[in-house]
KEKE-933157 format. One record per residue (C-alpha): x, y, z negated. Coordinates in steps of 0.02 Angstrom, whole numbers, plus 50000, padded with zeros to 5 digits. Each point is the difference from the previous one (the first is absolute). Example, Ala and Ser with C-alpha at 12.3 -4.5 7.8 and 13.67 -1.06 7.14 Angstrom:
# residues 2
east 50615, north 49775, up 49610
east 50069, north 50172, up 50033
# end
This chain:
# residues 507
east 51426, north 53055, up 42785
east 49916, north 49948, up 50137
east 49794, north 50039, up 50051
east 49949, north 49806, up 49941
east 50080, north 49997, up 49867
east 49926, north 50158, up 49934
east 49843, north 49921, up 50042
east 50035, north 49840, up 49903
east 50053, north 50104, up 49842
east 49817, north 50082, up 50024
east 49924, north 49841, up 50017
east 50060, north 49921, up 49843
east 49995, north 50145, up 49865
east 49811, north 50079, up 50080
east 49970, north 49824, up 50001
east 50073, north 49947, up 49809
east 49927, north 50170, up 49925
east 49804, north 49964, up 50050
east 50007, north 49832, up 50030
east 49901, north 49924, up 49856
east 49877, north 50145, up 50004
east 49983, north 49948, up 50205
east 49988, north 49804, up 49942
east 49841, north 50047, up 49884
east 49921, north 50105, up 50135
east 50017, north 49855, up 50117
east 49931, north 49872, up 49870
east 49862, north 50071, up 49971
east 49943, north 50091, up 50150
east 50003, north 49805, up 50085
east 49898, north 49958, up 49866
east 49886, north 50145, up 50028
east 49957, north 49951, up 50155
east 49867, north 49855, up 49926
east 49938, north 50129, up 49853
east 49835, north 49975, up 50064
east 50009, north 49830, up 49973
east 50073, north 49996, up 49841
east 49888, north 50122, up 49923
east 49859, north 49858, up 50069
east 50104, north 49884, up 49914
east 50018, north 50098, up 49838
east 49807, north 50019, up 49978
east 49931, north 49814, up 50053
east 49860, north 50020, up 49877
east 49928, north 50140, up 50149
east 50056, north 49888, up 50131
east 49904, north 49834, up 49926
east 49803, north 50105, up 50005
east 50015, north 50031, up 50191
east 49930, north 49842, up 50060
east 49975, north 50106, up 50201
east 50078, north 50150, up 50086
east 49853, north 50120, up 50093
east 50043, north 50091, up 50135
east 50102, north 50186, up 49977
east 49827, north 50104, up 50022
east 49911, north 49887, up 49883
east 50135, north 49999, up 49850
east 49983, north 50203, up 50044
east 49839, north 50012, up 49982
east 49994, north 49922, up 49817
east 50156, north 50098, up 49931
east 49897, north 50158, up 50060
east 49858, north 49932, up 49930
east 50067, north 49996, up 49836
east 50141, north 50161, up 50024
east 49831, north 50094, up 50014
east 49905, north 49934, up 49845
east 50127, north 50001, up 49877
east 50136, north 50139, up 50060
east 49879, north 50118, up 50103
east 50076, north 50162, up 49916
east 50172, north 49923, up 50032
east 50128, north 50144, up 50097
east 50062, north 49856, up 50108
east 49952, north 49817, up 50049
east 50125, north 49883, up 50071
east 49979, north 49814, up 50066
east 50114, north 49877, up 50057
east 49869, north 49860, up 50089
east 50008, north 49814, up 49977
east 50120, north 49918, up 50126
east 50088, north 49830, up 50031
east 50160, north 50053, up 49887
east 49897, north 50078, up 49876
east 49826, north 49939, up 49992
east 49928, north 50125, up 49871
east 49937, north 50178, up 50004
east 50129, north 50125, up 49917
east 49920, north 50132, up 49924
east 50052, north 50177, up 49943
east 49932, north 50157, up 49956
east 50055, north 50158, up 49910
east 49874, north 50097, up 49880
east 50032, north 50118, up 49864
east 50046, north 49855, up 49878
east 50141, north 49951, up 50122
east 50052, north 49886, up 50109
east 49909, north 49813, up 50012
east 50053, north 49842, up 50090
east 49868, north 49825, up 50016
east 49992, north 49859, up 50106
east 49840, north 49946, up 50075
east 49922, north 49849, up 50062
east 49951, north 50056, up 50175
east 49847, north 49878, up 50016
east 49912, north 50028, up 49816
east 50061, north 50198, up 49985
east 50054, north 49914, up 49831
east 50151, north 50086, up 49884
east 50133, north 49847, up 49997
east 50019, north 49996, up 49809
east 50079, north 49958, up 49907
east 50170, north 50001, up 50146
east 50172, north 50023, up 49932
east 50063, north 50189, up 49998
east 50161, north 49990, up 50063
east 50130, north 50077, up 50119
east 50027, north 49857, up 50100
east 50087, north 49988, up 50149
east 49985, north 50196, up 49999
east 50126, north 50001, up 49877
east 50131, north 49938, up 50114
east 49960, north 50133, up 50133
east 50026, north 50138, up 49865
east 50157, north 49918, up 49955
east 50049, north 50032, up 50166
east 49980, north 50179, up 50055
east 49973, north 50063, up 49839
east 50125, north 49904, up 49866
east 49846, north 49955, up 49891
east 49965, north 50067, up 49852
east 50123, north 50144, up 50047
east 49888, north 50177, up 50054
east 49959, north 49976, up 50167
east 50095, north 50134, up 50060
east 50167, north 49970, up 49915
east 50005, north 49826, up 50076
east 49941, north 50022, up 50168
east 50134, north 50132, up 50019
east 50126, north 49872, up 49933
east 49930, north 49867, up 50131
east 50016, north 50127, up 50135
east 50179, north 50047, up 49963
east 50041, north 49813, up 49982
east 49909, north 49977, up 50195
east 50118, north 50125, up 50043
east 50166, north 49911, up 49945
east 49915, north 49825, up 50051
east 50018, north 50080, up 50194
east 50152, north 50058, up 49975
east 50040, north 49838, up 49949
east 49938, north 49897, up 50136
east 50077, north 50115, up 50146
east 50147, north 49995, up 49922
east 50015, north 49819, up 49967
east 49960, north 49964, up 50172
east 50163, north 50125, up 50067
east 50099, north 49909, up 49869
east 49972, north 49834, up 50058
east 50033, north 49985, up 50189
east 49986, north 49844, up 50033
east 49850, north 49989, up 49887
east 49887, north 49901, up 50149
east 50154, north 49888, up 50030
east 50009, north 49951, up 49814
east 49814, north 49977, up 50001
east 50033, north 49822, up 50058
east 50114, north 49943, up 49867
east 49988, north 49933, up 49815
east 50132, north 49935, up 49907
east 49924, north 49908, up 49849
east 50082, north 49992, up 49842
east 50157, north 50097, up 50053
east 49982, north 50148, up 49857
east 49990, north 50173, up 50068
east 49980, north 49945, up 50168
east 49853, north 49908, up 49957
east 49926, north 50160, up 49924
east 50051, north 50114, up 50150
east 49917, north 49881, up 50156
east 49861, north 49998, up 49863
east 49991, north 50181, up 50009
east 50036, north 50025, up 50168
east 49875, north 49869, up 50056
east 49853, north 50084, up 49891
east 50058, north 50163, up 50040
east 49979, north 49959, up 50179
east 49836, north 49932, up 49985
east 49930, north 50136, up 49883
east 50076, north 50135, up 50080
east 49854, north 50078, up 50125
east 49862, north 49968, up 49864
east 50098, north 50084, up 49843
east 50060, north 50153, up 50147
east 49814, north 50029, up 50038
east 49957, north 49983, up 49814
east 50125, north 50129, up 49938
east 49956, north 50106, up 50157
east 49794, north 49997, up 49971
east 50056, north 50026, up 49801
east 50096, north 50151, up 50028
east 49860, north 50065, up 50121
east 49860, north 49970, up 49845
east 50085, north 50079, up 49860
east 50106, north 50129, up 50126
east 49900, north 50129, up 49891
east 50095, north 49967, up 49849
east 50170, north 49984, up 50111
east 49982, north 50164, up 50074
east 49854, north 50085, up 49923
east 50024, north 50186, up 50076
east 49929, north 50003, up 50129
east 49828, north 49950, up 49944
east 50021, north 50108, up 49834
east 50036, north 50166, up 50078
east 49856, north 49977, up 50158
east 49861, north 49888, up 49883
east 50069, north 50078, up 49820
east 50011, north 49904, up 49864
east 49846, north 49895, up 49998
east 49964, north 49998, up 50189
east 50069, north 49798, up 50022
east 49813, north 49949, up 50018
east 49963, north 50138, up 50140
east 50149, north 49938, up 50103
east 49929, north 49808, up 49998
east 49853, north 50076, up 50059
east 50033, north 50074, up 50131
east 50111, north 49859, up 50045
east 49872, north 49896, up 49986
east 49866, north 50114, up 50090
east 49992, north 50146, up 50095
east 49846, north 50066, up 49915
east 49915, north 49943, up 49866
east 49825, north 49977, up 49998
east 49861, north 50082, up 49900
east 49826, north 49965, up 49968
east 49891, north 50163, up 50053
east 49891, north 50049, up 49844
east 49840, north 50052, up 50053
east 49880, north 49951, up 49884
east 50004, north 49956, up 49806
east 49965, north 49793, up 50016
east 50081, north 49923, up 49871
east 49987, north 49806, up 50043
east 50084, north 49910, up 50136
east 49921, north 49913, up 50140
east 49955, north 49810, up 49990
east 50150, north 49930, up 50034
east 49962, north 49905, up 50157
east 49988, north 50153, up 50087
east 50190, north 49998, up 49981
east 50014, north 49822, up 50050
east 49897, north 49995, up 50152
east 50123, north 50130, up 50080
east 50137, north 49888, up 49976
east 50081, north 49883, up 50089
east 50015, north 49830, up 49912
east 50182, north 49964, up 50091
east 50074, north 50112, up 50093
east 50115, north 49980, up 50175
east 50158, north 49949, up 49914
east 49903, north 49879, up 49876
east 50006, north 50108, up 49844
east 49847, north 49979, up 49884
east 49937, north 50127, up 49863
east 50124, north 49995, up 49859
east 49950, north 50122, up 49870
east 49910, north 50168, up 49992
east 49998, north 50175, up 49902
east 49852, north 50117, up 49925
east 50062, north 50169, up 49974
east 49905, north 50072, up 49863
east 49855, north 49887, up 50008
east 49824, north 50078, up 49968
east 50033, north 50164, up 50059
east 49962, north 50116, up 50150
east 50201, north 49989, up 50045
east 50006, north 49803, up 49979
east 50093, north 49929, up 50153
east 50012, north 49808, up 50020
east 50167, north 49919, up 50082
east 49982, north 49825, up 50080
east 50194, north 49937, up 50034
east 50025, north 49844, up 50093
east 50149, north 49876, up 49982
east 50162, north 49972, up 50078
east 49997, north 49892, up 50132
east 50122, north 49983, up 50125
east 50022, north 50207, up 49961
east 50196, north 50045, up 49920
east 49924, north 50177, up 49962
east 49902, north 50075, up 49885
east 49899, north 50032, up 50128
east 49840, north 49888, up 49955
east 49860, north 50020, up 50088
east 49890, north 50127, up 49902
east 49819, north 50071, up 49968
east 49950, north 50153, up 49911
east 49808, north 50050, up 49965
east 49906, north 50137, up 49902
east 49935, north 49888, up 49846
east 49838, north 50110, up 50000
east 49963, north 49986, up 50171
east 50101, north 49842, up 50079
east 50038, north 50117, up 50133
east 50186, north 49954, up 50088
east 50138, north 50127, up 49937
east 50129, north 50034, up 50107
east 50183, north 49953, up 49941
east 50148, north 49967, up 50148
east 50149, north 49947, up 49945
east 50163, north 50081, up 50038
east 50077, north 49869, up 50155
east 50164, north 50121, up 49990
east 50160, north 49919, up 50029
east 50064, north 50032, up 49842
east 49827, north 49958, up 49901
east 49992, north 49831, up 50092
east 50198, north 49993, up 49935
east 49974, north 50038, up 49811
east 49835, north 49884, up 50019
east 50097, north 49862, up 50078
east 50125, north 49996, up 49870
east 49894, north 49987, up 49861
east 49907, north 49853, up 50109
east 50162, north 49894, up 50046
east 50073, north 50045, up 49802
east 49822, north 49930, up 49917
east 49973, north 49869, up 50116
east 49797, north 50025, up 49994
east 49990, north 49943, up 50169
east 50083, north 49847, up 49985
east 49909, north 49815, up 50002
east 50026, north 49887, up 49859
east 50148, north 49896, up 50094
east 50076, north 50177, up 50048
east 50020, north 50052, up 49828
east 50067, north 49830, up 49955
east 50117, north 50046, up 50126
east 50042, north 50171, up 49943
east 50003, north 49930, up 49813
east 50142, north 49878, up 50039
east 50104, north 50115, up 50092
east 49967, north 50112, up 49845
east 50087, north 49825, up 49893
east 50152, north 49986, up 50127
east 50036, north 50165, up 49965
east 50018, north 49973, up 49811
east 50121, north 49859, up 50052
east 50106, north 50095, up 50100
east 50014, north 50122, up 49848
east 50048, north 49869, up 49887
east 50132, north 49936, up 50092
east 50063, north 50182, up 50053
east 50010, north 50024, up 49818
east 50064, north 49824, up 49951
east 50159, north 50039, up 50154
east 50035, north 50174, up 49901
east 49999, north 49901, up 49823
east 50101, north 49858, up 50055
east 50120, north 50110, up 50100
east 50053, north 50060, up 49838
east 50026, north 49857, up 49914
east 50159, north 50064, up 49912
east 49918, north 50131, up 49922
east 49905, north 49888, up 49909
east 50036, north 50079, up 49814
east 49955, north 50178, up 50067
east 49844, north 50075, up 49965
east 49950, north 50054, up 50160
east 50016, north 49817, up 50059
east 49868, north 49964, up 49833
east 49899, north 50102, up 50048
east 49994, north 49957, up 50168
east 49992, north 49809, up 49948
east 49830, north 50023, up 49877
east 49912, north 50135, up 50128
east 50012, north 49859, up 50117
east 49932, north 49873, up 49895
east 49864, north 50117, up 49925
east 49943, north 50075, up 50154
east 50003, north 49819, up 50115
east 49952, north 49874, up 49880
east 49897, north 50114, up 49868
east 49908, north 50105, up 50122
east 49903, north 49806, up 50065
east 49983, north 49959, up 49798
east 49897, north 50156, up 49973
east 49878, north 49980, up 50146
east 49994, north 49837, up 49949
east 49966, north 50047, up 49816
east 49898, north 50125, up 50055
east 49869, north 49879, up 50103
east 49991, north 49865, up 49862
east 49977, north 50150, up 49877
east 49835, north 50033, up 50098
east 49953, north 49839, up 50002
east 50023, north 49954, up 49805
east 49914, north 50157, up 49950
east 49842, north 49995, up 49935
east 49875, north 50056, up 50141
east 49901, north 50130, up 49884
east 50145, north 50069, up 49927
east 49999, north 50192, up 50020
east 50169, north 50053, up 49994
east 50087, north 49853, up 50104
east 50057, north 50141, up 50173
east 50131, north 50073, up 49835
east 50036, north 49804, up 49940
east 50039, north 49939, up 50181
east 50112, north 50142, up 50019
east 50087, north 49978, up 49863
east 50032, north 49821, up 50020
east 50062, north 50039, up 50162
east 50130, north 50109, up 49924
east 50040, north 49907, up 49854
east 50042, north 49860, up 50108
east 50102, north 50076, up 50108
east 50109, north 50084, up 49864
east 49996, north 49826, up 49923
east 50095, north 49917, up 50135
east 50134, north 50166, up 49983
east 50017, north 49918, up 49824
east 50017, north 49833, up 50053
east 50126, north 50072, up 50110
east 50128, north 50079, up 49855
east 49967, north 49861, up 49898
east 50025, north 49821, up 50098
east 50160, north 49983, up 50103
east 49973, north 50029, up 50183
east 49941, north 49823, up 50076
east 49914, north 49935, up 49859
east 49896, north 50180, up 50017
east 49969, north 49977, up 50165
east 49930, north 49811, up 49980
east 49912, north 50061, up 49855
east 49887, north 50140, up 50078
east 49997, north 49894, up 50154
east 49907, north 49887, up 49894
east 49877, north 50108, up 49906
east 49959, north 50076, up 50163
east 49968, north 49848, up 50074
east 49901, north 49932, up 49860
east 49906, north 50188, up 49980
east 49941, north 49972, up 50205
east 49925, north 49831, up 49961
east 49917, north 50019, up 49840
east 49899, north 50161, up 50102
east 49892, north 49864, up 50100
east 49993, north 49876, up 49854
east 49940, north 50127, up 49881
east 49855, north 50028, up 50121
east 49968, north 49823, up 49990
east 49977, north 50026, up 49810
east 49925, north 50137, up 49974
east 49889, north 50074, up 50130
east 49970, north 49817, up 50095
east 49882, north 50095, up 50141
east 50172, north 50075, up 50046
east 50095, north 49832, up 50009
east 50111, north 49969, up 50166
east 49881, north 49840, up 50020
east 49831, north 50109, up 50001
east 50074, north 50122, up 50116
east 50045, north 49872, up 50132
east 49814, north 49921, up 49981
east 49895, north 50171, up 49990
east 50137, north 50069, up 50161
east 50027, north 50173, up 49888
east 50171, north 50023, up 50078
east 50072, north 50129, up 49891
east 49974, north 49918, up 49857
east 50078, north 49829, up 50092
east 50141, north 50102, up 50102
east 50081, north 50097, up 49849
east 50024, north 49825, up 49898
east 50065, north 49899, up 50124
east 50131, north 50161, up 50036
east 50042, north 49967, up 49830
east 50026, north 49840, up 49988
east 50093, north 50006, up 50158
east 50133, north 50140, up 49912
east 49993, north 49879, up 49853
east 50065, north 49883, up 50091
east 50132, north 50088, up 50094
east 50065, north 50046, up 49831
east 50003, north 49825, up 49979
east 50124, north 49957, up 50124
east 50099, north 50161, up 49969
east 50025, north 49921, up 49824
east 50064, north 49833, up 50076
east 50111, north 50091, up 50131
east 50081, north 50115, up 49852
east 50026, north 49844, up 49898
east 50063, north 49875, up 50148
east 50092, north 50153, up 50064
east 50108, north 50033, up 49827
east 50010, north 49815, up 49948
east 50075, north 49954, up 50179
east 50127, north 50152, up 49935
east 50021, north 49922, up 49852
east 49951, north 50166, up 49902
east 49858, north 49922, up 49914
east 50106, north 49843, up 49927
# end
C-alpha cells in the first residue's frame, strides 16, 4: 500500500468519524461571527429607546455614574461602551448576591426595561467551542480533539488528491458521484487556508486541554489564569495603598488622561473597576480592535483613589504575540463588518464541502443500502445538514414569538432549538428519503420567513420596513439575511424537484 493511499484511507474514516460534529462547529461558529448583531436583533425593544449614539467617554461617564450609585460595594465593575454594532451600554457587576447583567441607554443613564433576557447570538458561540448546554469543559475538550482530526484531515486530503488545483477548474453537473467529488474538491480548495488556520488557532486556544502537563505540573492545578497573565503582561500592576480613602476620583480625571482615538484608530471600548470603593480599587480603560489581530489593545491602568497612571507592559514575546494572535485571527475581533461577511461565508462553503464529502461516502455505497451502517450514515446526514439549519431557524423565530416579559424564555429557546432538531431526526425514520428531504426543506424555508413576518406582527418597531427608514442596521441586516436563506431554500426545493422529476423518480 502505497504513501497516498494511506493518506486517502485517513482522509475518509478521520473524516467520516467527526464529520458531523466538524459540520456543527462550522455552522455555527459562521454564524457566530454576527452574535453581536443578533443579540441587537433579539432585544429590539432596547434598540427602539436609543434615538442618538454619544461619544465612547460620554456613554462612560453615565455607566460610571450609575455603577457607582447603585453597585458601589460591588467586588468588580465591568462595561462594554456604546458603539456602532452595539449601541447600548452593557453592564455587569458581581456583589455578594451574585452575578448581574443590564443594558443601558448611554444618553439618559436609563435601565432598558423591560429588554428580552435571552442568549442570543451568544448562544451560537457557546455552541461552538463549548457544545452548549454540555459543561464547558467536557465540550471544549471534545471541540479541541475534533480541531485536531479536522487538520489531519485537511493535510491529508490535500496529499491524497494531487491534482487537486488541476481539478479545481472542472464541474461536471448532474453526473452522480462526480458531481459530488468536483463539488468537494472545488469547496475544499477554496476553504482550505481559512478552515487550516481555524483548526490551527483552535488547537492553539484549547492546547491546555490537549496537552495539559505542562501547565499543571509548573502552574498546579488552578494556575490556568496565572499563565494568561503573564502572557498577557509581564507584570501586573498594583495600586500603592497609602492612605485609607474609600471613594474614587471624579471620573474625568480618568478621562482627561486619555486619548479619545488612538494611532491605529481604536476608540475606548469598555472598562473595569476592581473592587470599586476601596483603597485597592484599580480602574482598566481597554480600547477596541482596530486594525490590531492581537489582543494587544491599547491599554490604561490608574489607581481609582488617586487617578494616578499604573504601570502595566505587556509581554511583546514571540510566543505571547503567537498565543495572542491566534486567539485574534480565531475570534475575528478585528475584523470590519464586510471582513466578517467574508470570513462567515467561507465558514458556509465549508459546510458544503462537508456535505458533499459525506454525500460521495453515502452514495459510494449504494449497495449497501439495507445495512445499518449505511442507515445510519443516511439519517446522520440528513439530521446533521438539513436539521442543524431547522433548529437555528426554530431557534430565532422561538425568540421572536416569545412573549418579551417572559422570565424563563433563555430554557424555552433552548429547548425549542433541540426539540426541533431531534424533530427533523424523526421526520427522518419516518418519511421515505426524498419526500423527507422536500419536507424539512420546506419547514425550514417557511420557519426563515415567518422570523421577519412575525416581527411585522408582533413587535412592529422591529419590522424590516422600520429598520430600513430609522437606518438601525442590525435590526435591517439580520432579516434581509433571512429572507435571503429563505429564498435559497426556495430554489433548492425547485432544483430537488426539477432534478428528480427530469429522473423520473418523482412520477
Amino acid at each position: 500500500m502505497g504513501f497516498r493511499q494511506i493518506q486517502a484511507i485517513l482522509h475518509r474514516w478521520f473524516g467520516i468519524m467527526v464529520l458531523w460534529v466538524i459540520f456543527f462547529i462550522f455552522l455555527t461558529g459562521s454564524i457566530a461571527y454576527f452574535r453581536t448583531e443578533i443579540n441587537i436583533w433579539s432585544q429590539p425593544e432596547a434598540l427602539s429607546q436609543i434615538q442618538s449614539l454619544p461619544t465612547p467617554q460620554t456613554s462612560a461617564q453615565t455607566a460610571f455614574n450609575y455603577l457607582n450609585q447603585h453597585a458601589a460595594d460591588a467586588k468588580r465593575w465591568r462595561v462594554t461602551v456604546a458603539n456602532e454594532r452595539m449601541p447600548v451600554n452593557l453592564l455587569q457587576w458581581q456583589d455578594q448576591t451574585g452575578k448581574h447583567q443590564q443594558l443601558q441607554n448611554p444618553v439618559t443613564g436609563e435601565l432598558l426595561n423591560p429588554v428580552r433576557q435571552t442568549l442570543a447570538g451568544d448562544f451560537f458561540f457557546k455552541l461552538h467551542y463549548t457544545l452548549y448546554p454540555l459543561p464547558g469543559q467536557i465540550g471544549s475538550f471534545i471541540v479541541a480533539i475534533v480541531a485536531l482530526i479536522l487538520l489531519i484531515s485537511l493535510i491529508t486530503g490535500v496529499i491524497t488528491h494531487k491534482k487537486i488545483i488541476k481539478e479545481f477548474f472542472v464541474f461536471r453537473a448532474f453526473k452522480g458521484q462526480r458531481s459530488l467529488l468536483d463539488l468537494h474538491h472545488i469547496t475544499g480548495v477554496v476553504t482550505f487556508p481559512f478552515y487550516l488556520v481555524m483548526a490551527f488557532t483552535g488547537l492553539l486556544i484549547l492546547f491546555y486541554l490537549v496537552l495539559p502537563w505542562g501547565l499543571s505540573k509548573h502552574y498546579a492545578q488552578d494556575g490556568i489564569p496565572q499563565f494568561y497573565n503573564e502572557m498577557q503582561f509581564l507584570k501586573m500592576a498594583k495600586p500603592q495603598v497609602s492612605s485609607s480613602q474609600h471613594n474614587m476620583q471624579p471620573f474625568e480625571r480618568f478621562l482627561q488622561q486619555l486619548p479619545a482615538q488612538v494611532q491605529t484608530g481604536a476608540i475606548l471600548d469598555k472598562f473595569e473597576v476592581q473592587k470599586p470603593n476601596t483603597p485597592e480599587a484599580m480602574i482598566t480603560f481597554d480600547y477596541n480592535y482596530q486594525n490590531i489581530i492581537t489582543l494587544n489593545t491599547p491599554q490604561y491602568v490608574f489607581a481609582a483613589d488617586t487617578a494616578e497612571p499604573l504601570a502595566q507592559p505587556r509581554n511583546l514575546s514571540a510566543i505571547a504575540q503567537l498565543a495572542s494572535a491566534s486567539y485574534g485571527i480565531h475570534l475575528g475581533y478585528f475584523a470590519s463588518y464586510w471582513m466578517r461577511l467574508i470570513l462567515s461565508v467561507m465558514g458556509i462553503v465549508g459546510c458544503v464541502m462537508l456535505a458533499a464529502g459525506a454525500l460521495l461516502w453515502q452514495k459510494k455505497r449504494m449497495k449497501e443500502a439495507h445495512a445499518f451502517s449505511y442507515k445510519l450514515v443516511q439519517h446522520l446526514n440528513f439530521f446533521t445538514f438539513l436539521g442543524l439549519p431547522f433548529a437555528c431557524a426554530s431557534y430565532l423565530l422561538a425568540g421572536r414569538l416569545l412573549p418579551a416579559a417572559f422570565e424563563p424564555r433563555i430554557t424555552y429557546e433552548v429547548s425549542v432549538f433541540y426539540l426541533s432538531w431531534l424533530l427533523s431526526l424523526l421526520i427522518s425514520l419516518i418519511l421515505p428519503g426524498r419526500t423527507a428531504v422536500l419536507v424539512l426543506l420546506t419547514v425550514t424555508a417557511l420557519a426563515l420567513w415567518l422570523i421577519p413576518f412575525s416581527s411585522f406582527m408582533f413587535i412592529p418597531e422591529a419590522a424590516l420596513w422600520q429598520s430600513l427608514l430609522h437606518m438601525r442596521w442590525a435590526l435591517a441586516g439580520v432579516d434581509l439575511a433571512l429572507i435571503l436563506l429563505g429564498g435559497l431554500y426556495l430554489g433548492a426545493i425547485y432544483f430537488y424537484r426539477v432534478r428528480f422529476d427530469s429522473a423520473g423518480a418523482t412520477k
